[in-house]
C-alpha positions in Angstrom: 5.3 82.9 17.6 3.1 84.6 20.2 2.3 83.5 23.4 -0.8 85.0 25.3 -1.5 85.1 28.8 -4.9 85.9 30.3 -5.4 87.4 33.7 -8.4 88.9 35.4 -10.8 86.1 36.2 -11.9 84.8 39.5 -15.3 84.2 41.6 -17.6 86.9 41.3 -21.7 87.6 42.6 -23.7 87.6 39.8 -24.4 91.4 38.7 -20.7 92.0 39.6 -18.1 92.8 36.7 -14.8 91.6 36.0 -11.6 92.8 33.7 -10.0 90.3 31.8 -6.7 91.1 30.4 -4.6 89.5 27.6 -1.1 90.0 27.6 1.4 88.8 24.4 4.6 88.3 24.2 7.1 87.2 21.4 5.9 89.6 18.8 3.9 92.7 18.3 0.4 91.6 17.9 -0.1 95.3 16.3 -1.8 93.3 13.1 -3.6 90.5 14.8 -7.4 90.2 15.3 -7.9 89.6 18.4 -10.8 87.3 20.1 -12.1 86.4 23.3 -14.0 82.9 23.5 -15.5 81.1 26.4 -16.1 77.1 27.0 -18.0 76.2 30.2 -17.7 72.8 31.3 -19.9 70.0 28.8 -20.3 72.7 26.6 -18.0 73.5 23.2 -16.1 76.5 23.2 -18.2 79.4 22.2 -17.2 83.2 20.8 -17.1 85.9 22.8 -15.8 88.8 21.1 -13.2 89.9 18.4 -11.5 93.5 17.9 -9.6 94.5 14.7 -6.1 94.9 14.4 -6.7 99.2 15.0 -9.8 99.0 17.1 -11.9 100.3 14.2 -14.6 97.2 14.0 -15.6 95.2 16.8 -17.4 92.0 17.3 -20.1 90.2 20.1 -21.9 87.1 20.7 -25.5 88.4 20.0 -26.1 87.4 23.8 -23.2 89.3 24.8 -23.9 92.9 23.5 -24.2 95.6 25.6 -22.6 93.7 29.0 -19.4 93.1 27.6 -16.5 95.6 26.2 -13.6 94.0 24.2 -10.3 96.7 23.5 -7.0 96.9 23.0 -3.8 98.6 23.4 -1.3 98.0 20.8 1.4 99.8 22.7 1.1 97.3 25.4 0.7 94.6 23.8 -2.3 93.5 25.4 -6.6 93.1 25.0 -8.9 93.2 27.4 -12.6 92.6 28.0 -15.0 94.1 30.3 -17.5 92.0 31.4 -20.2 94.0 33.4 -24.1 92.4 35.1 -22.2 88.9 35.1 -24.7 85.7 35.2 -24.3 82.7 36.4 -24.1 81.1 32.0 -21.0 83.4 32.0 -19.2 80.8 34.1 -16.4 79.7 31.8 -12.9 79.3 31.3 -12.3 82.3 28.7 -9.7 82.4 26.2 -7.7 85.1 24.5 -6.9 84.1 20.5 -5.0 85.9 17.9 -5.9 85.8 14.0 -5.2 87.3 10.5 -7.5 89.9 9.5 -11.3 89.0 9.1 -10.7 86.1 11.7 -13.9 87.2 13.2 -16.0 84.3 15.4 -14.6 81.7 13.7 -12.3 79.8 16.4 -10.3 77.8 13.6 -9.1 81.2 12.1 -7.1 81.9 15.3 -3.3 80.8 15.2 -2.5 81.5 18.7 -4.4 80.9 21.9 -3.7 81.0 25.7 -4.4 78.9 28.2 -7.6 80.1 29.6 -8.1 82.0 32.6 -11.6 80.7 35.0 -14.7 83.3 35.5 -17.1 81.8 38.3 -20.6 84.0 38.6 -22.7 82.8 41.8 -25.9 83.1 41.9 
């Protein structure tokens, strides 16, 4: 089992930035695919972003590229994403996932999720 915890949101302006973290626990997620995915309230969960299990392919929501950064560090155990010139659409409740290999943007690949951490962008 792994559990995941995300950390790192809160209220921000919009044009501000934010770090989210992801920190597991349980097992090594060393060979996981990690994701980040997003649902904003009356809307269904959305992908964000995906890293391979040794940081050598990455993945974005079309929309996303260039503002946000997804990485990882195997030795800690955790994933993060950078979020940089935040919008108001990038209020969410943003989840952290873990996946076999080539889970990619495909939420029902993931095994394991977390419970969400909040990201409000005022306008």
């Amino acid at each position: 089992q792994v559990q995941l915890l995300e950390s790192g949101g809160g209220l921000v302006q919009a044009g501000g930035s934010l770090r989210l973290s992801c920190a597991a626990s349980g097992r090594t997620i060393s060979m996981f695919t990690m994701g980040w995915f997003r649902q904003a309230p009356g809307k269904e969960r959305e992908f964000v972003a995906a890293v391979s299990w040794n940081s050598a392919r990455s993945y974005y929501a079309d929309s996303l590229k260039g503002r946000f950064t997804i990485s990882r560090d195997n030795a800690k155990n955790t994933v993060y994403l950078q979020m940089n010139s935040l919008k108001p659409e990038d209020t969410a409740l943003y989840y952290c996932a873990a996946g076999p290999y080539g889970s990619g943007s495909y939420g029902h690949s993931y095994n394991y999720w977390g419970q969400g951490t909040q990201v409000t962008v005022s306008s």
